[in-house]
C-alpha positions, -999 to +999 in steps of 0.1 A: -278-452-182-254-440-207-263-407-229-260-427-263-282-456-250-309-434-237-309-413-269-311-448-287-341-461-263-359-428-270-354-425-303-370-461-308-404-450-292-410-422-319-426-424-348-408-424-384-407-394-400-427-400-432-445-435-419-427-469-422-428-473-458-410-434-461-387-451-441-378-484-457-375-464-488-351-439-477-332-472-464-331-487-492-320-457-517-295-454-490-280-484-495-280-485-532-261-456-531-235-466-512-233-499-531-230-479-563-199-465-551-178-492-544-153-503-568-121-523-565-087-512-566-054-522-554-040-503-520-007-503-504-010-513-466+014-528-443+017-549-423-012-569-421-035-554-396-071-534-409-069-507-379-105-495-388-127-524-385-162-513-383-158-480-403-143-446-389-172-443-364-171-442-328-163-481-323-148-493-294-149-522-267-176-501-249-196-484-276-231-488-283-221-499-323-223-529-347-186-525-344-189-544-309-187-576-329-154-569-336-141-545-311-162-565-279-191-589-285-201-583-247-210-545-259-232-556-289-260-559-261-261-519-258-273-514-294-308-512-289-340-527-315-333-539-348-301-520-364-285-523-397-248-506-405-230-503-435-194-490-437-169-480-461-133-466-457-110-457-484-072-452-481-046-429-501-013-451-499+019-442-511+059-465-504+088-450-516+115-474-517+151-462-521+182-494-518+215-486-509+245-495-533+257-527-536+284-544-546+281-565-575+304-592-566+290-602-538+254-582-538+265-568-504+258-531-495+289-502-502+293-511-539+287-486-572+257-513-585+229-484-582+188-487-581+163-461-589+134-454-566+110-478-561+075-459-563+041-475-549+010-448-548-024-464-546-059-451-535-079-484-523-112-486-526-143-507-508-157-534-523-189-554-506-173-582-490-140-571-498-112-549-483-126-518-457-159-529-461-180-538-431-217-550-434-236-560-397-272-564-386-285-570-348-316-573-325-326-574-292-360-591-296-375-558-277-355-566-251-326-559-227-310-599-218-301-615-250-289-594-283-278-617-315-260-598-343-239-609-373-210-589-392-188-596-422-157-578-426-115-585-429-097-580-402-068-590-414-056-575-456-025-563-469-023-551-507+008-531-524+019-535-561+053-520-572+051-513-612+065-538-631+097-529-653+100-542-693+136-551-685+124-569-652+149-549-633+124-538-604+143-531-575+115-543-549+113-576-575+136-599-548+108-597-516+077-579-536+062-573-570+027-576-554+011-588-527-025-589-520-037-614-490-070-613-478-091-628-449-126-627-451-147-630-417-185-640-413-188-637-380-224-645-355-226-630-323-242-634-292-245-604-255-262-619-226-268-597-198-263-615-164-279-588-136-277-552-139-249-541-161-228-567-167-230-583-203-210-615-220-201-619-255-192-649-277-182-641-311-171-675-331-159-664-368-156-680-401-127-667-420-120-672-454-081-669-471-078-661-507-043-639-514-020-630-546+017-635-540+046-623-568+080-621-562+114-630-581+144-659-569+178-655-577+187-684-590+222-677-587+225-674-550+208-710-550+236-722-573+267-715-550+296-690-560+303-716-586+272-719-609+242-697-615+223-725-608+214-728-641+229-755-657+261-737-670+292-723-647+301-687-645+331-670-630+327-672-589+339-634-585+311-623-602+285-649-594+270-640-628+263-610-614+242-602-580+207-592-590+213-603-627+173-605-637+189-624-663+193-650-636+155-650-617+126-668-621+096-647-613+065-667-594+033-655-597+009-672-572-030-664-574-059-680-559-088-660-572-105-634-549-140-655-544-155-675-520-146-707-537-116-700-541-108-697-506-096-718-476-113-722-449-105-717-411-127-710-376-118-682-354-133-679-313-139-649-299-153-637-263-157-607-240-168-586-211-185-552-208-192-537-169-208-500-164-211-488-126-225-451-126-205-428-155-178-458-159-178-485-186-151-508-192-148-539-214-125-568-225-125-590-256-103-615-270-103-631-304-082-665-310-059-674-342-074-692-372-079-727-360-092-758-377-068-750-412-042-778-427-015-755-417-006-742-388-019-708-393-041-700-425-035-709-463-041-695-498-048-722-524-029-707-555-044-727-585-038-699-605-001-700-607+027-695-632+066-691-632+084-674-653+118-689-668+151-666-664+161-653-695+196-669-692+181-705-691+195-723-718+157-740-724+124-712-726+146-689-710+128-658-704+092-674-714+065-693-690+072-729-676+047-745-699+031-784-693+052-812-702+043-832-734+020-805-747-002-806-725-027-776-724-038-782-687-025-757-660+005-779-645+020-759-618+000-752-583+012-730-557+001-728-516+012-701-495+006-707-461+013-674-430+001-675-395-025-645-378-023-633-342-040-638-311-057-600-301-066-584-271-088-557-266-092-535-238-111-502-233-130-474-211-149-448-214-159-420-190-189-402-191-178-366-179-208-345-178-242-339-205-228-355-236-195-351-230-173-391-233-133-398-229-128-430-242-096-449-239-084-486-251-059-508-263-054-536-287-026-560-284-022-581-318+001-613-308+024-604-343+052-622-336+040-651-348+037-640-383+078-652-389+072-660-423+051-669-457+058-702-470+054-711-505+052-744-521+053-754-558+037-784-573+027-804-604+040-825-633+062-799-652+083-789-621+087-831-608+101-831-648+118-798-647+151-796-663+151-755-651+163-757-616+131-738-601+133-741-565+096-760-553+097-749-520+106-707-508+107-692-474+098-650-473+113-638-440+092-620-423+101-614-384+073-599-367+069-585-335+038-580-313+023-546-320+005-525-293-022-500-307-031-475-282-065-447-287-075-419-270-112-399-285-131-377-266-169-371-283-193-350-278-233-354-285-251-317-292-290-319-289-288-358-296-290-355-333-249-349-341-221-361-323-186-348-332-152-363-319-116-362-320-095-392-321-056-405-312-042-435-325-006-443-312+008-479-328+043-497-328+058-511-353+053-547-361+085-548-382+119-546-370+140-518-386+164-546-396+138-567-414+117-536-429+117-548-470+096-534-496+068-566-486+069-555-449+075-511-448+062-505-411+076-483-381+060-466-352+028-444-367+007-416-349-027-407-361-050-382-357-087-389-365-117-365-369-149-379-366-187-373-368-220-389-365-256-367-382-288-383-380-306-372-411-341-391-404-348-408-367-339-438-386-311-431-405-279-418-392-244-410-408-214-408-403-177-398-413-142-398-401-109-388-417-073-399-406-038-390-412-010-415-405+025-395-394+057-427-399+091-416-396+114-424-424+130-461-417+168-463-426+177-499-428+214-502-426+222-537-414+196-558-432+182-587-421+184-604-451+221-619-463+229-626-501+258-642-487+244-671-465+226-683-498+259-693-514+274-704-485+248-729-479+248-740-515+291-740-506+288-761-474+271-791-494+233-779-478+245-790-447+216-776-421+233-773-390+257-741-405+245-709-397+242-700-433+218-729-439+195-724-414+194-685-424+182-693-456+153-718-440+145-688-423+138-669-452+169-648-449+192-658-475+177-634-496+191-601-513+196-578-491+167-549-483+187-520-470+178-483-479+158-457-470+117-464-466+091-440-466+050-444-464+024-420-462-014-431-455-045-413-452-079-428-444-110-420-456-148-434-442-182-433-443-212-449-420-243-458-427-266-469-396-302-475-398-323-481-366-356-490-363 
């Protein structure tokens, strides 16, 4: 038997310190406290991925943790009697975003146009049912075979919001203004232990897709080297000027952060936890959102609006209003991006009194996330005079990403356990398609954690982590200016190479420069056993 688990076992057969209702008291203050604290505010985070499900605690695919309905539902049947966690993580984000040069001809890099620094610095919050929270509760019925628990949490968020500029001359405006997608998981899980050590897990989830989306289109690209696409011609050398916001629409797609407003999608996951002597290992697998309208999950933006260039000859600069005076909203937006397929694998070694080297992987199936898709519909855009393209493609271009952990902890007289972790992850971007949407690169992390228990029932718990990127230089973009007029030039015909990079997402100004990010994570754990 595993140090943890019998310091758990024990702990269950002593008597609270202060009698039950000291207890439930103490609980309960607890919790108010830490409800009190959470407030809501926008964070910079990319890509998609929430690398601290569960809290900075000691989770893993083998610990004895609420976290196991995440990290391995298998393991949830080694947290013993009736538990309750609450967890909360905070992160200090800042993107610095510096473009090369282009030319204004064309809106190709090596010209004299010039951009300043784009400059992102947010400190994101918790919010109960929101963003880096995590709220589970499990019990074993007083036994050791069957252990049911149930956890809410988002596995999947990404939030960063450049400032906006009066002049709408943001650099970032072309591929982000903001973006703020969320994924909401409810998730019931079961452990059954078949003979000796060897536990299954089922962990079905109900996620829940709610997201904000903002972003400019060049309407001049769409309009060919001819025409700004705007109903009056300009010269073709200049193309009205690349990255004219004169020439943009700006779309601003919002679904509402609540449970109504969201779209609904399943999720399955399973897994496996062994332990023979000091040795545990386990294995978990959790599926892609299934059961959606879309092939992947989608955000229902009924809270949408566009924004008129100011060169259009009708409302320019002002909101696309409803036809024939209407008052009613008129324009709806979707978005619709696809999740990954994760793996997780893990181990821990029990190396002497206390002493645990843990080790695991996670292996998020990214490179299906190859772009956001966003529709526009509604009776002012099917009698638009403005030119506002109904349908846009944002590139994205993932790869799979590989996130690899290393923590050794160590438990001194069973009441505090301190540890020290490494986290090692790739990059899920390629350094040609890094934008200001998308600023990722290969990240090392070193994390501090520690576990007190204050009461016999109570315990908490703390962590602190520093993220270490590299600067990303992105010299040959992904994205092409060019292949936007071209297609427009070739008569939209889709088999040219230009066409199909703008259905790609592509055809887009182009997102080279220099990219920085800076992250450091903040959490706290709240665990109440009884």
């Amino acid at each position: 038997m595993c140090f943890s688990e019998r310091r758990a076992r024990a702990g269950r057969r002593q008597e609270p310190h202060g009698g039950a209702h000291g207890g439930a008291a103490a609980a309960a203050a607890a919790i108010a406290a830490v409800l009190a604290l959470w407030t809501e505010a926008p964070a910079t985070a990319a890509p998609l991925d929430e690398p601290f499900v569960g809290g900075m605690s000691f989770t893993g695919p083998t610990a004895a943790n609420l976290g196991a309905v995440y990290w391995n539902p298998a393991a949830l049947g080694l947290v013993r009697g009736f538990q309750l966690m609450v967890a909360a993580s905070a992160r200090q984000s800042t993107v610095d975003v510096s473009r090369l040069p282009i030319n204004q001809a064309n809106g190709m890099p090596g010209g004299t146009m010039t951009f300043p620094t784009a400059h992102a610095s947010d400190m994101g919050w918790p919010s109960p049912f929101g963003p880096r929270s995590f709220i589970a509760l499990s019990t074993d019925f007083g036994g050791d075979r069957f252990t049911i628990g149930f956890a809410t949490y988002m596995p999947y968020v990404q939030q960063i919001t450049f400032p906006l500029a009066p002049n709408h001359d943001e650099p970032t405006r072309y591929h982000a203004l903001a973006l703020d997608l969320r994924n909401l998981e409810l998730v019931p899980a079961l452990s059954i232990r078949f003979g000796g050590d060897f536990r299954v897990g089922f962990a079905p989830g109900f996620l829940f897709s709610t997201g904000r989306l903002s972003f400019a289109e060049d309407l001049a690209l769409d309009g060919g080297s001819g025409s700004a696409g705007l109903g009056s011609p300009c010269p073709p050398a200049t193309m009205c000027g690349a990255e004219n916001p004169a020439a943009a629409a700006r779309y601003d797609i919002s679904s509402g952060n609540g449970l109504g407003d969201a779209k609904f999608s399943v999720t399955l996951g399973a897994g496996l936890y062994y332990r023979r002597r000091a040795f545990e290992a386990g294995l978990a697998y959790q599926s892609h959102p299934l059961g959606s309208d879309v092939s992947g999950v989608e955000v229902a933006g009924q809270n949408t609006t566009v924004t008129l260039p100011p060169r259009d000859p009708i409302g320019g600069g002002g909101l696309l209003t409803c036809p024939n005076g209407q008052t009613d909203r008129c324009i709806f937006g979707d978005v619709s991006y696809r999740l990954p397929d994760v793996w997780i694998a893990g181990a821990t070694w029990h190396l002497g009194p206390g002493l645990e080297l843990s080790a695991m992987v996670r292996w998020l199936w990214f490179h299906v996330h190859d772009r956001i898709d966003v529709r526009l519909s509604g009776p002012t855009l099917d009698a638009d005079n403005h030119d506002i393209p109904q349908h846009v493609v944002l590139y994205r271009g993932f790869k799979d990403v590989w996130d690899t952990r290393v923590r050794i902890s160590y438990w001194w007289r069973e009441r505090i356990r301190i540890g020290g972790m490494l986290r090692l992850e790739t990059s899920a971007v390629d350094a040609s398609a890094v934008n200001a949407a998308a600023v990722d690169g290969f990240k090392i992390e070193p994390v501090a954690l520690i576990e007190i228990r204050i009461i016999r029932q109570i315990w908490l718990g703390g962590g602190y982590g520093i993220t270490f990127m590299p600067a990303v230089d992105v010299t040959n973009s992904a994205f092409d200016p060019k292949a936007a007029t071209d297609c427009a030039d070739s008569g939209n015909n889709l088999t040219s190479t230009a066409c199909q990079a703008r259905d790609a997402g592509r055809a887009r100004p182009t997102a080279a420069g220099h990219y920085t990010a800076r992250t450091q994570d903040f959490g706290m754990t709240l665990t109440f056993k009884f």
